[in-house]
N, C-alpha and C positions, 0 to 999 in steps of 0.2 A: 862285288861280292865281299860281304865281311866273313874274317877270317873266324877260325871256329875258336870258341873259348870254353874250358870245362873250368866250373866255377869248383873249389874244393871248399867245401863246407864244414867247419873242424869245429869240435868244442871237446869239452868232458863228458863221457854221461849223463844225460839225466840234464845235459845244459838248453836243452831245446833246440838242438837243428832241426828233426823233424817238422816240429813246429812251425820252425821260422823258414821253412821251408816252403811247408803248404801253403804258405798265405803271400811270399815271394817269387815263387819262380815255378813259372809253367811248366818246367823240363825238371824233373828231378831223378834220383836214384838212391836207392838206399835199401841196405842190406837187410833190412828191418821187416822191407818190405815182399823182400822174396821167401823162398818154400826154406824151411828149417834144415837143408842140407844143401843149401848155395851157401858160398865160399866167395872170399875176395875177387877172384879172377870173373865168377861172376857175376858181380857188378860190374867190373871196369868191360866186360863186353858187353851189357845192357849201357852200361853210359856210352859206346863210343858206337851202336845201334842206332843211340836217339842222336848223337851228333851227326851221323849223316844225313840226317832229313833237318836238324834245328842247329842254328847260328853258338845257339847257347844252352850246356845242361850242367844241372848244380849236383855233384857227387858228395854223397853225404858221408865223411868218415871223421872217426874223432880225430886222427892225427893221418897222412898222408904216409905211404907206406913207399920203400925204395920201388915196390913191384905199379905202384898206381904212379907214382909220378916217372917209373922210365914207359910206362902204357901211353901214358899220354906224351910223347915229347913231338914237336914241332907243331903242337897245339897251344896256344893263348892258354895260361892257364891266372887266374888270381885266388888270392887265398882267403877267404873268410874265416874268421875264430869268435864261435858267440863265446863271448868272455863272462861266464858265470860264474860265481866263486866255488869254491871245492865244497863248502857246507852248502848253498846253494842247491847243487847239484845231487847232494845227500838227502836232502829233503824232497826234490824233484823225486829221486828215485823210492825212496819208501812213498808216497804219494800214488805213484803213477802205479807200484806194485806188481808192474812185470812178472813172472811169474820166473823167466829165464834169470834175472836179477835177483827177485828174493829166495832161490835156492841157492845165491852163489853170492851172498852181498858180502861176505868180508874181502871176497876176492875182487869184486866188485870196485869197493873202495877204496882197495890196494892198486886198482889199475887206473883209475883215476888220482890217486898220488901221485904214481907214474907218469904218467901222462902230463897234468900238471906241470911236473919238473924238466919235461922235454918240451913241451910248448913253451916255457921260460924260455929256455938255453937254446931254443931256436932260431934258426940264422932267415927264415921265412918271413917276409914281408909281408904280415898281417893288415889286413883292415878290419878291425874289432867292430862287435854287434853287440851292443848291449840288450838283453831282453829284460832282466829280471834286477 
């Protein structure tokens, strides 16, 4: 029996996990995808739902949270980061036009700087995806 592995699918905003998603991996999760009053904790018990029945599911967040990576501990986990550039992603987002994003884009922008600069200074052993 292989051991269970939760794939953590990380980018910017706007950098395409969803995307690269659909068209990768049978098992996925993402917050994106639930009712507009789920919350972090549920995802991580939709993800560890479909790990009991499948070997392998991809959690979609931009950056792993203390709360999702002590959720998953004595689980296989690897790191994906789709490495889009920060204007990249600016563009993604006025494009795609979100509606939860174009009411909130300077903050928007500002959390994807953020984010940015902790995915830099990150001690996490990426395997980079490029899409764009």
């Amino acid at each position: 029996m292989r051991k269970k592995t939760v794939i953590f699918l990380c980018g910017l905003i706007g950098s395409g996990k969803t995307t690269y998603a659909i068209s990768h991996f049978r098992n996925f999760t993402d917050l994106d995808y639930m009712n507009e009053f789920a919350r972090k904790k549920d995802q991580i018990e939709w993800t560890k739902r479909l790990l009991k029945i499948n070997d392998e599911v991809c959690h979609i967040t931009t950056y792993p949270t203390e709360e999702e990576l002590n959720s998953f501990e004595g689980i296989n986990k690897r790191f994906l980061l789709v490495d889009t550039s920060v204007n990249q992603c600016k563009t993604n987002i006025l494009i795609r036009g979100r509606k939860r994003d174009m009411d909130n884009i300077v903050n928007v922008f500002k959390a994807n700087e953020e984010y940015s600069k902790k995915i830099k200074s990150s001690s996490i052993e990426w395997e980079y995806i490029n899409i764009f």
